[in-house]
PATORZA-34704 format. One record per residue (C-alpha): residue in three letters; x, y, z. Coordinates in steps of 0.05 Angstrom, whole numbers, plus 5000, padded with zeros to 4 digits. Example, Ala and Ser with C-alpha at 12.3 -4.5 7.8 and 13.67 -1.06 7.14 Angstrom:
<nodes>
ala524649105156 ser527349795143 
</nodes>
This chain:
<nodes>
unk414669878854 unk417769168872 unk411369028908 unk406869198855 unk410568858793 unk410368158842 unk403568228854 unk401668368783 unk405867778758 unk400567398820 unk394967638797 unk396867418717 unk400166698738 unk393066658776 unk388466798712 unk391566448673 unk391865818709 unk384365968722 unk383065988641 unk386065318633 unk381165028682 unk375365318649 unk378465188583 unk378565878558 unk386365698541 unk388065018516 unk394764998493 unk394664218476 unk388564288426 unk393764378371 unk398563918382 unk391763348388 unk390163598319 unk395963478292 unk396462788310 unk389062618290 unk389763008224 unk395662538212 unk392861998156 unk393061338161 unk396360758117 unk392160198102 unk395259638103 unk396359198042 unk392058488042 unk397457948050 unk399157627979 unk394556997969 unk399056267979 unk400055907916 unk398355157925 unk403254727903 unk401754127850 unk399153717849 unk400053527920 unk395253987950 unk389653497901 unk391452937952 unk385453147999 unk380552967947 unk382452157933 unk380752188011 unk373652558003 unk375453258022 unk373153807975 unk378954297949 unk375454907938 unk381355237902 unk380354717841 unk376354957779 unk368354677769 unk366954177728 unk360654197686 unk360253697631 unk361954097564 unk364253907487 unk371154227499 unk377753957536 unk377953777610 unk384554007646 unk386053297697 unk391553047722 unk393152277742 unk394852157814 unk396651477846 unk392651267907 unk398151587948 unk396952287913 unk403752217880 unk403552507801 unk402851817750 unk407251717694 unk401451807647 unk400452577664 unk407152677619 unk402752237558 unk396952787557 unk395253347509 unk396454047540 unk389354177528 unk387753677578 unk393053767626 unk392254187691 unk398754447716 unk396154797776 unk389854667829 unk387055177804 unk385254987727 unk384354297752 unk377154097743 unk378753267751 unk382452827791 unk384052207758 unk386551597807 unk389751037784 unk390450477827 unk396349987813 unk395449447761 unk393848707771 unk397548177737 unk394147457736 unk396846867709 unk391646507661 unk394645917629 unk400945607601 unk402245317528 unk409244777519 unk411644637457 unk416044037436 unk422744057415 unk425344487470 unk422045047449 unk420845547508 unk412945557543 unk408546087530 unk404946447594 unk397946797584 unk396847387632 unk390747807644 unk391948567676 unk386148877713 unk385549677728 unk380950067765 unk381050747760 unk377651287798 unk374651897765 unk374352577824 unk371853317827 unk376753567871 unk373254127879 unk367953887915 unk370953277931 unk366152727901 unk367352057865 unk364052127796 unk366151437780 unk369550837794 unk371550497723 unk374749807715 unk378549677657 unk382048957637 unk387048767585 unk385648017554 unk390947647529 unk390147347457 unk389346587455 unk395946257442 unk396945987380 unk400045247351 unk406745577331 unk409946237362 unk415546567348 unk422346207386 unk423746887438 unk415946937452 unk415146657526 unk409547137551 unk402947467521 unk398947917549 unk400248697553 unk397949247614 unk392649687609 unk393450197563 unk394150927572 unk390651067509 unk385050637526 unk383850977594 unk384551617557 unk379551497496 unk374351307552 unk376451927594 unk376452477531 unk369652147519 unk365652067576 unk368752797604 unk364553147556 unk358252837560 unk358152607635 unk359752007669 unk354151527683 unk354350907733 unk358450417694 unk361350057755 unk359649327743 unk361249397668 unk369149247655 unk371249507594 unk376548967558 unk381649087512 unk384148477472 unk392648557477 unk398348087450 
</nodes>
């Protein structure tokens, strides 16, 4: 009895392990279905990097396109720009424009406006008897650099230059100087202009503005 129940626990130990190899039994199928039934997660795109202004405009006074900046197409409407110094710092006339034409982020920012520092030149001198204090003429001279950062591309390079008056017989006592800096307004009456209808080759024509 012994005998037989051994050899019939043999003979079973023997098919079985014989199915396996054939692959009648398969006791990991279910357990590899499982894990490929499982789903998978996609995984979220990584939030897009907001550029910070306007210092990531800088590229463009130096050629390089920023594709991240809006197009500009020559249009009757406002212009979003900002004014950058040659060093890509923000100018102090940004705070003078209209918030229809001020960008305040790369992306709505269809012009880059340069502004290169102003030069002062000593014309003439006019003494007066009496003690009276001299009077100093001075011319200022501006250039100022119109960009699509976008694509990176000088539109124009304008020059702009503020005349003193002539200096007159009799002045007032505390006046020792005329002659005043380029105006922001004149820059920007020229820029509000010329933005809607296109900016043609001015570059050996100065625009002058007569100043006290």
């Amino acid at each position: 009895m012994k005998v037989a129940f051994i050899s019939g626990g043999i003979g079973l130990f023997a098919f079985v392990l014989m199915a396996m190899q054939t692959g009648v039994l398969d006791f990991s199928s279910a357990t590899d279905d499982d894990e490929e039934a499982a789903p998978v997660e996609p995984k979220a795109p990584p939030a897009p990097v907001a550029l910070k202004f306007p210092e990531a405009l800088a590229p463009a006074i130096r050629g390089n396109a920023v594709p991240q900046a809006a197009s500009y197409v020559p249009e009757a409407r406002p212009h979003r720009m900002v004014f950058l110094k040659p060093t890509g710092l923000i100018h102090d006339w940004q705070e003078h424009l209209h918030d229809d034409w001020a960008a305040d982020s790369v992306e709505n920012t269809e012009l880059v406006i340069v502004v290169s520092p102003q030069q002062k030149t000593f014309l003439s001198v006019q003494r007066y008897p009496n003690g009276a204090p001299p009077v100093e003429r001075f011319q200022y001279d501006l250039e100022v650099a119109v960009i699509v950062p976008k694509e990176g591309r000088v539109l124009i390079k304008q020059r702009f230059q503020s005349i003193p008056r002539p200096i007159k017989n009799k002045e007032a006592w505390e006046l020792t100087a005329i002659g005043q800096p380029v105006a922001f307004r004149t820059v920007y009456s020229w820029l509000s202009s010329r933005a809607q209808t296109g900016f043609p080759q001015e570059y050996f024509k100065v625009i002058q503005t007569i100043a006290d």
